[in-house]
MOPAC internal coordinates of N, CA, C and O (Angstrom, degrees):
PM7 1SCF
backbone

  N    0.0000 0     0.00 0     0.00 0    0    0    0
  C    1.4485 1     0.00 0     0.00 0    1    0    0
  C    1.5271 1   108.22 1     0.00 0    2    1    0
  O    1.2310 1   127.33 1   -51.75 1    3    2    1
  N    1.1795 1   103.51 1   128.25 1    3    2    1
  C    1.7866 1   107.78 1   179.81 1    5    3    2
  C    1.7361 1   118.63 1   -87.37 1    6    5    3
  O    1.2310 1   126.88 1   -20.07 1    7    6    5
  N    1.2409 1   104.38 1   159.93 1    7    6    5
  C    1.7271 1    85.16 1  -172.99 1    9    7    6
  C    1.6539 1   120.62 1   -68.61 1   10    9    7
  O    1.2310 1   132.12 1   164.27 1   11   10    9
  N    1.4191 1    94.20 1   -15.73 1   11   10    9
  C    1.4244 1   109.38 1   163.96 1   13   11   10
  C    1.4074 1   127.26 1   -33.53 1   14   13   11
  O    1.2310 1   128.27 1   117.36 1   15   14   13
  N    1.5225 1   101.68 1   -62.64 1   15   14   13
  C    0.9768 1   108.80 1  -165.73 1   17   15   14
  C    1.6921 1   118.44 1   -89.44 1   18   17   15
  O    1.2310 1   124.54 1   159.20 1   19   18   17
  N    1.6934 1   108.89 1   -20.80 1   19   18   17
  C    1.2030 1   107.54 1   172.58 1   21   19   18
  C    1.4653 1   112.62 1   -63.39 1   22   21   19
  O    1.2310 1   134.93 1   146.74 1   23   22   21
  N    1.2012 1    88.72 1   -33.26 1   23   22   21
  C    2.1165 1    84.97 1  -171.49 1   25   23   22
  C    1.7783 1    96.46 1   -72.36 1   26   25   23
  O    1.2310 1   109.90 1   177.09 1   27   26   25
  N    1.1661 1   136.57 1    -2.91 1   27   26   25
  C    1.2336 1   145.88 1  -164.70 1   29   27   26
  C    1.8543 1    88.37 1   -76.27 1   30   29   27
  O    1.2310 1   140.34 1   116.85 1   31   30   29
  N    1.4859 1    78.14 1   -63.15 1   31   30   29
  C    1.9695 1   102.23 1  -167.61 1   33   31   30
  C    1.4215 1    94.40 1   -45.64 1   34   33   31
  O    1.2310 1   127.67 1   117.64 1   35   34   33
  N    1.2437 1   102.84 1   -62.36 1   35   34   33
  C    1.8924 1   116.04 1  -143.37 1   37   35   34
  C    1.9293 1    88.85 1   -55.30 1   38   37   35
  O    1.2310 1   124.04 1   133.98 1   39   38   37
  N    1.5588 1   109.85 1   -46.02 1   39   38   37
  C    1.3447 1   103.97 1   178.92 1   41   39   38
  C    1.4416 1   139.65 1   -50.13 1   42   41   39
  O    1.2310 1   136.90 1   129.21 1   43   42   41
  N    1.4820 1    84.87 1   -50.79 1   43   42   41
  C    1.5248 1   108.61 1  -179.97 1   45   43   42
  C    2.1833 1   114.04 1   -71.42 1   46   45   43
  O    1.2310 1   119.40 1   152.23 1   47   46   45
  N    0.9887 1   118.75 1   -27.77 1   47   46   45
  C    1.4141 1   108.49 1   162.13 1   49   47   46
  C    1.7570 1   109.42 1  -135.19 1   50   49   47
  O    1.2310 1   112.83 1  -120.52 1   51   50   49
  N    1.0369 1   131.15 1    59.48 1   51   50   49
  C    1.2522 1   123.13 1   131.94 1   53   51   50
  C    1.4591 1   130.60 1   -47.65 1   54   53   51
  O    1.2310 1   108.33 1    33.17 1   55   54   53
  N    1.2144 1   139.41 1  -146.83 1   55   54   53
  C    1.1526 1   138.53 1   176.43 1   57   55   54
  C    1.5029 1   109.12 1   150.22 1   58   57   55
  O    1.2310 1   121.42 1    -6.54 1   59   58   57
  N    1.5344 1   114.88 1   173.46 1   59   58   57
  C    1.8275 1   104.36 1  -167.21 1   61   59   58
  C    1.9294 1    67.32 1  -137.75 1   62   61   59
  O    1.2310 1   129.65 1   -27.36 1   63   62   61
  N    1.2118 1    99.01 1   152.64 1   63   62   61
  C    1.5950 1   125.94 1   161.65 1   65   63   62
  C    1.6426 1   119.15 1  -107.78 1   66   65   63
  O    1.2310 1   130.86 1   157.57 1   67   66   65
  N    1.6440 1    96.66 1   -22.43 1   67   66   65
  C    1.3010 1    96.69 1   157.97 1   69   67   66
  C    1.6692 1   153.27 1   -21.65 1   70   69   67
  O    1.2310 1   107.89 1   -76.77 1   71   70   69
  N    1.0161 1   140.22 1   103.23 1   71   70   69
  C    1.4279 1   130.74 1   173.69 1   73   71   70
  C    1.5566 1   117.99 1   -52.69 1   74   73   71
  O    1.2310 1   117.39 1  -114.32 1   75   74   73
  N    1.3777 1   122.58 1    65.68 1   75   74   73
  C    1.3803 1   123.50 1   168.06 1   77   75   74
  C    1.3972 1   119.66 1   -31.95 1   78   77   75
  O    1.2310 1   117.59 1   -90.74 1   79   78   77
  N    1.9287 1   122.20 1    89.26 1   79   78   77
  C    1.3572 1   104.12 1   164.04 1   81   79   78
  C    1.6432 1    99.53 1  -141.96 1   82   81   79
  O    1.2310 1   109.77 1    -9.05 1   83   82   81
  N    1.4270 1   136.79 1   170.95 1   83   82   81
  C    1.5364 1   134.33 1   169.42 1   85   83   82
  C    1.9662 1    91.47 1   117.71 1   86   85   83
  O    1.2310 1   119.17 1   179.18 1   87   86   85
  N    0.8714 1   119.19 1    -0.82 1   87   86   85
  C    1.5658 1   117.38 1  -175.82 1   89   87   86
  C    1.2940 1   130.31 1   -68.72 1   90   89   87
  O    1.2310 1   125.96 1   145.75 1   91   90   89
  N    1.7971 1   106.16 1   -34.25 1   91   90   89
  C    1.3306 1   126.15 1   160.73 1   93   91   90
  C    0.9536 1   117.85 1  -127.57 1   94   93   91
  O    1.2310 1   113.36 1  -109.60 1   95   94   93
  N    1.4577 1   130.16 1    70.40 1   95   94   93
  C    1.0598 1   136.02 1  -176.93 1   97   95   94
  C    1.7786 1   126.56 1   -59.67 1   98   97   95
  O    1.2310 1   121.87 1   -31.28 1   99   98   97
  N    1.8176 1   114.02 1   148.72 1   99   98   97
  C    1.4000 1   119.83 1   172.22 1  101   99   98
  C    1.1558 1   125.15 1   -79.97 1  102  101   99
  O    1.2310 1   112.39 1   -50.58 1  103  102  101
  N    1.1904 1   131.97 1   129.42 1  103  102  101
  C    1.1486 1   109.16 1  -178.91 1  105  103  102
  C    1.6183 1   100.26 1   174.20 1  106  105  103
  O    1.2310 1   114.95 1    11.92 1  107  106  105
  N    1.5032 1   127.17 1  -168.08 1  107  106  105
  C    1.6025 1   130.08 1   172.26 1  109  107  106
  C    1.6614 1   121.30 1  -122.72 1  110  109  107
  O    1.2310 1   117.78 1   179.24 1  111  110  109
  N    1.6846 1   121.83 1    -0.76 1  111  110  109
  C    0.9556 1   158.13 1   159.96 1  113  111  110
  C    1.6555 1   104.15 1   -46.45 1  114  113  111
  O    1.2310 1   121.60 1   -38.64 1  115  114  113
  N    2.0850 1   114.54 1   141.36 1  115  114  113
  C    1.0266 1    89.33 1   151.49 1  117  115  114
  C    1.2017 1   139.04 1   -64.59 1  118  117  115
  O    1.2310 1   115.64 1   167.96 1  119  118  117
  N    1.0370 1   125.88 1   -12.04 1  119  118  117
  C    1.6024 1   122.43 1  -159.74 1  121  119  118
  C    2.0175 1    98.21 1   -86.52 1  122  121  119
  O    1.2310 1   126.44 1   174.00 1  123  122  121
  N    1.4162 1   105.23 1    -6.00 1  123  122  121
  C    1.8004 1    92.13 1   176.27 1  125  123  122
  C    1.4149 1   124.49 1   -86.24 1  126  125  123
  O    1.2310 1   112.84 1    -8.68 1  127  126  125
  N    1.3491 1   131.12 1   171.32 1  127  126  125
  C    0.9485 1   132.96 1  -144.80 1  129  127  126
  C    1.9559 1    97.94 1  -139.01 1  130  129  127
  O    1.2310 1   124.55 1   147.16 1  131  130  129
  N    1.7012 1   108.87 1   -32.84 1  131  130  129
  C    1.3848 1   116.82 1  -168.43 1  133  131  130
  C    1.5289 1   107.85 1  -119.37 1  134  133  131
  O    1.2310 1   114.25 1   -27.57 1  135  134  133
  N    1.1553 1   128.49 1   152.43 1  135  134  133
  C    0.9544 1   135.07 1   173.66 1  137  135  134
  C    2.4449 1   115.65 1   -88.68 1  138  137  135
  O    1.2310 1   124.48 1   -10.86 1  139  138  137
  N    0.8790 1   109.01 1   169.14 1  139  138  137
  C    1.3917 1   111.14 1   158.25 1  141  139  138
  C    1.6015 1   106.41 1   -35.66 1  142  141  139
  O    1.2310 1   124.40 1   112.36 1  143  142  141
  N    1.4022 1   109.16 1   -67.64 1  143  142  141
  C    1.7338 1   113.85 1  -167.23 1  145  143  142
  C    1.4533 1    94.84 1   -76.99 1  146  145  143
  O    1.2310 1   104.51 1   169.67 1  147  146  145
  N    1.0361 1   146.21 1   -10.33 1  147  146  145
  C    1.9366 1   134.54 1   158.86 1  149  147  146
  C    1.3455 1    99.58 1    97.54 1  150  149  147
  O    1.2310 1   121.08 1  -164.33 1  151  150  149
  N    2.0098 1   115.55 1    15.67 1  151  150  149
  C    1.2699 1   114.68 1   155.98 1  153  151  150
  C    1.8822 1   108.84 1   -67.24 1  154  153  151
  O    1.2310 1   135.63 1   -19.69 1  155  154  153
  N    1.6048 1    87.36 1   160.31 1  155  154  153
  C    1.1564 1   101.15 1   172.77 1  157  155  154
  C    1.5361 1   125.57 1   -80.93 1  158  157  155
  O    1.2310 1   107.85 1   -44.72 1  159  158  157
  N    1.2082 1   140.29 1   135.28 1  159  158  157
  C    1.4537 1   112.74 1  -169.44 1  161  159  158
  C    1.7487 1   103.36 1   -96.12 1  162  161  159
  O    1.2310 1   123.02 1   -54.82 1  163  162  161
  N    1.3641 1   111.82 1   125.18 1  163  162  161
  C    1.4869 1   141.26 1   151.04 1  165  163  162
  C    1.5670 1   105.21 1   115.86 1  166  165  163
  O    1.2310 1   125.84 1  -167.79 1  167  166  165
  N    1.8913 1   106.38 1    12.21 1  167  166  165
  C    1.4726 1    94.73 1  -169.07 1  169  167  166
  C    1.6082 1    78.55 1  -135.19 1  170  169  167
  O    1.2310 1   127.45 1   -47.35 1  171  170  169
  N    1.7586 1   103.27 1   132.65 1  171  170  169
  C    1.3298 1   115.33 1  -168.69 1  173  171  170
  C    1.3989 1   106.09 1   -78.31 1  174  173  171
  O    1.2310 1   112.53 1   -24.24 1  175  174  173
  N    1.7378 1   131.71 1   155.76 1  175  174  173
  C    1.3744 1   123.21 1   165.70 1  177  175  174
  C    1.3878 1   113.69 1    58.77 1  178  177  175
  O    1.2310 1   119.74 1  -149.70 1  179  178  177
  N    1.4877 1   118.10 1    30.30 1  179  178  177
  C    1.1396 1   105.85 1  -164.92 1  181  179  178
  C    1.9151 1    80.30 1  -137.45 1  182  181  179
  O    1.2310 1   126.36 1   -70.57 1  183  182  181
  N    1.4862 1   105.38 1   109.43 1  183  182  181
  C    1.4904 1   109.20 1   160.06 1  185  183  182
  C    1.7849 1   130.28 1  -106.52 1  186  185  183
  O    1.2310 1   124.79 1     0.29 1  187  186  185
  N    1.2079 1   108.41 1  -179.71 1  187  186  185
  C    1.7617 1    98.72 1  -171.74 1  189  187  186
  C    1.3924 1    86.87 1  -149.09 1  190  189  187
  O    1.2310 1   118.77 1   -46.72 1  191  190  189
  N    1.6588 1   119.94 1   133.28 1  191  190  189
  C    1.4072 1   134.39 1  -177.03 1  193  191  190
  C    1.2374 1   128.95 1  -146.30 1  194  193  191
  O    1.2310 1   129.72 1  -131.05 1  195  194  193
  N    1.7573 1    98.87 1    48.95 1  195  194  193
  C    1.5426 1    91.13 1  -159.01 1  197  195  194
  C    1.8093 1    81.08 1  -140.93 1  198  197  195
  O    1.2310 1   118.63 1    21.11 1  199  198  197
  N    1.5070 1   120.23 1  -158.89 1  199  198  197
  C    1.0748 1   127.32 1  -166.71 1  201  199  198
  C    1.4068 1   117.14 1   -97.26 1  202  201  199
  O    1.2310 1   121.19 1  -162.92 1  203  202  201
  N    1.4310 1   115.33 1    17.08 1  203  202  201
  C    0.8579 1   144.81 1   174.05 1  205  203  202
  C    1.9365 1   121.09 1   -81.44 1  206  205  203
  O    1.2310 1   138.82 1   154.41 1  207  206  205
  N    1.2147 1    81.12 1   -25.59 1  207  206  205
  C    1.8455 1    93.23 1  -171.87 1  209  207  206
  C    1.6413 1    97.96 1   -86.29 1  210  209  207
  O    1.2310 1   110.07 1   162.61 1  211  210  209
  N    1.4975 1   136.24 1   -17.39 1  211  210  209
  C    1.0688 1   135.20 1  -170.13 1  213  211  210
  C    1.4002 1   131.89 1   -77.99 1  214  213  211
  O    1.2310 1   118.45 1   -75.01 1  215  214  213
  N    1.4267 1   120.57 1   104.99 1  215  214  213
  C    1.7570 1   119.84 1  -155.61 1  217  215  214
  C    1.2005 1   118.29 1   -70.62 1  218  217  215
  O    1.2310 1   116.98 1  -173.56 1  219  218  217
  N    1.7819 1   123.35 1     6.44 1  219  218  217
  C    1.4422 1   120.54 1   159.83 1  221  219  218
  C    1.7070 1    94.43 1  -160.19 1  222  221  219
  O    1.2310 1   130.84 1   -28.59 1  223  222  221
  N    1.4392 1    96.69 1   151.41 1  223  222  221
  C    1.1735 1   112.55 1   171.13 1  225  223  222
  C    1.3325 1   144.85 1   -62.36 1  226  225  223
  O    1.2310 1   111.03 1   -88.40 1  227  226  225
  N    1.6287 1   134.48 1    91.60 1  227  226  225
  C    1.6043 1   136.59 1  -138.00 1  229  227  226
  C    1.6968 1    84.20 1   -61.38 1  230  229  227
  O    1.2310 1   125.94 1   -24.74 1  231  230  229
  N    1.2224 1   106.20 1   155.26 1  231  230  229
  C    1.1281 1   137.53 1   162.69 1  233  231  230
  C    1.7678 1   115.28 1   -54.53 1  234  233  231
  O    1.2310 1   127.18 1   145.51 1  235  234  233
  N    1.2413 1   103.80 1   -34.49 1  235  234  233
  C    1.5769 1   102.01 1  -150.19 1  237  235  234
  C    1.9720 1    78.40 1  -114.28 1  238  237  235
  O    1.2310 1   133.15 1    15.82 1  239  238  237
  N    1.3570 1    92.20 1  -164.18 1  239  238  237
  C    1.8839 1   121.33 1   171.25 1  241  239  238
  C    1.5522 1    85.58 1   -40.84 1  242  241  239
  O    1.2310 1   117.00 1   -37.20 1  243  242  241
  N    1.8708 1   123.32 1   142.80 1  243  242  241
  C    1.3848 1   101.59 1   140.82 1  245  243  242
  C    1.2871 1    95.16 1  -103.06 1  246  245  243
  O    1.2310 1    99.78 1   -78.62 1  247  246  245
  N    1.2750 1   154.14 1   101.38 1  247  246  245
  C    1.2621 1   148.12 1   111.50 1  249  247  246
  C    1.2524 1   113.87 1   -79.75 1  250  249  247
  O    1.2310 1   101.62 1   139.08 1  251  250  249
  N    1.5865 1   151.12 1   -40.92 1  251  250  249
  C    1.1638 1   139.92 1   146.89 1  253  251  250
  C    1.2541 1   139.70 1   -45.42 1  254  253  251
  O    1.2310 1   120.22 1   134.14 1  255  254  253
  N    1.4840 1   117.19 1   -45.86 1  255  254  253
  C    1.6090 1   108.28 1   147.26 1  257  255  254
  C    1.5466 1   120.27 1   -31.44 1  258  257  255
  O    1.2310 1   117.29 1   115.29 1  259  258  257
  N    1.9433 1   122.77 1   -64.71 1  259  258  257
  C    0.8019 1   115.34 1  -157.57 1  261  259  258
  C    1.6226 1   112.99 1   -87.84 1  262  261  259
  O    1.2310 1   121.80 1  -165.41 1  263  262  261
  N    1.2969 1   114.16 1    14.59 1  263  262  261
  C    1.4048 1   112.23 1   165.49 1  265  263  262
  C    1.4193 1   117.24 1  -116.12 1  266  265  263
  O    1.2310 1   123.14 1  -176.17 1  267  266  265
  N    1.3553 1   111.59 1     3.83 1  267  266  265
  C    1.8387 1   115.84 1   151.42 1  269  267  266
  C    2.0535 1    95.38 1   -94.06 1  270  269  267
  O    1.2310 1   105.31 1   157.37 1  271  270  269
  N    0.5509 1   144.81 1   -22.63 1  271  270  269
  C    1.4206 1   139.88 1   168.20 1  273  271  270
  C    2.0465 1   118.61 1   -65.56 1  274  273  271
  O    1.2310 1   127.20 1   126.63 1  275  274  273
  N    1.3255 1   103.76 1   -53.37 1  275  274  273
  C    1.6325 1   110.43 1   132.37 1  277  275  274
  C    1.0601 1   154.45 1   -31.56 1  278  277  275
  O    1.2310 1   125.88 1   155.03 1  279  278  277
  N    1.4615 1   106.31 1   -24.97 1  279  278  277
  C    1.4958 1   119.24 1  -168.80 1  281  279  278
  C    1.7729 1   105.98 1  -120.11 1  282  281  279
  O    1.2310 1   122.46 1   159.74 1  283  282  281
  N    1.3289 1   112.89 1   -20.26 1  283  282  281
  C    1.8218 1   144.21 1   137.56 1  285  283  282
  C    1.0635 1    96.29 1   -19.74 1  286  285  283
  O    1.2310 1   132.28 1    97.10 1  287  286  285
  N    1.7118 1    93.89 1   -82.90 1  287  286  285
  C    1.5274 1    87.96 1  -156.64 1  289  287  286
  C    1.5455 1   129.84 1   -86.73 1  290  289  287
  O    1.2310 1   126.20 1  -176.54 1  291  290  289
  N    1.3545 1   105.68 1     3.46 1  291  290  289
  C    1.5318 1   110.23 1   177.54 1  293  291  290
  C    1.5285 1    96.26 1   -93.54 1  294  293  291
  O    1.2310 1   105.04 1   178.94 1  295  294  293
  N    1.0772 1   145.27 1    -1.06 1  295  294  293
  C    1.7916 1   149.98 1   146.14 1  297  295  294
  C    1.4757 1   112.66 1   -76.28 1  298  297  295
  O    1.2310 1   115.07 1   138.63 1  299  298  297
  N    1.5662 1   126.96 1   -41.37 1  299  298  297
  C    1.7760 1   128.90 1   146.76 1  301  299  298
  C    1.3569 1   118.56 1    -9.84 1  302  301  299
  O    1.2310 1   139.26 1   116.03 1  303  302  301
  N    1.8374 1    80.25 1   -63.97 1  303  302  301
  C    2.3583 1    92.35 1  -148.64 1  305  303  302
  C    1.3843 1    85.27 1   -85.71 1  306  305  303
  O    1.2310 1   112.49 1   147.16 1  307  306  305
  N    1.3396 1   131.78 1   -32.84 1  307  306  305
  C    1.8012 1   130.14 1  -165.48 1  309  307  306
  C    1.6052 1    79.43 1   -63.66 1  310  309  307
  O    1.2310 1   117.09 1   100.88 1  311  310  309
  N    1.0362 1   123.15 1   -79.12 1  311  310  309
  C    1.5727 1   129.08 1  -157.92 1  313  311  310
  C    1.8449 1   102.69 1   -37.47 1  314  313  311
  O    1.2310 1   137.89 1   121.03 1  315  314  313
  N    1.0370 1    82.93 1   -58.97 1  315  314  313
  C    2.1222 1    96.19 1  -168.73 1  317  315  314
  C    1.1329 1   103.60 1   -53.17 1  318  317  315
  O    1.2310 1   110.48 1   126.77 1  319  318  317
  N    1.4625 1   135.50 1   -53.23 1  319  318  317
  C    1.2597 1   141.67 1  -162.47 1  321  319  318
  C    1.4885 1   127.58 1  -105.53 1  322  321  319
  O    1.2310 1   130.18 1  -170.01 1  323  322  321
  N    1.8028 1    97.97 1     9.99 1  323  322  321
  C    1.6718 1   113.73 1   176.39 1  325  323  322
  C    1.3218 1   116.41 1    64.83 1  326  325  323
  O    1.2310 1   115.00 1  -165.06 1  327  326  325
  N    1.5888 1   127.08 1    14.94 1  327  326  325
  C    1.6317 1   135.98 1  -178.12 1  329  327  326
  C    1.5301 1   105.03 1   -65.70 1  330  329  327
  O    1.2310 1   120.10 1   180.00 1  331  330  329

């Protein structure tokens, strides 16, 4: 195997196991991206509901964060849209 090609490999299937969340963060700061209601700021009708909206990283699993963050926003759009 040439080094060529390992770095070929190593590229081509890596992967992260990681819990990807903190990317679009909530908050009133420049650095945020979401508002309280998980609007987007400057782009209309445009919400974010994933683990992504969270301004630091939970300690534990985020699968529970992001399924009380889920459950937000399906009480949001019911509320907003009279459902």
């Amino acid at each position: 195997m040439t080094v060529k090609s390992l770095e070929n490999f190593v590229r081509d299937s890596v992967v992260t196991y990681w819990h990807q969340t903190c990317t679009a963060k909530m908050g009133r700061d420049s650095m945020s991206v979401v508002d309280g209601k998980l609007k987007v700021y400057g782009i209309d009708n445009l919400r974010i509901a994933d683990g992504s909206i969270m301004p630091r990283i939970t300690t534990g699993n985020t699968m529970a964060p992001c399924v009380v963050i889920g459950e937000r926003a399906g009480e949001m759009l019911e509320a907003a849209h009279g459902i």
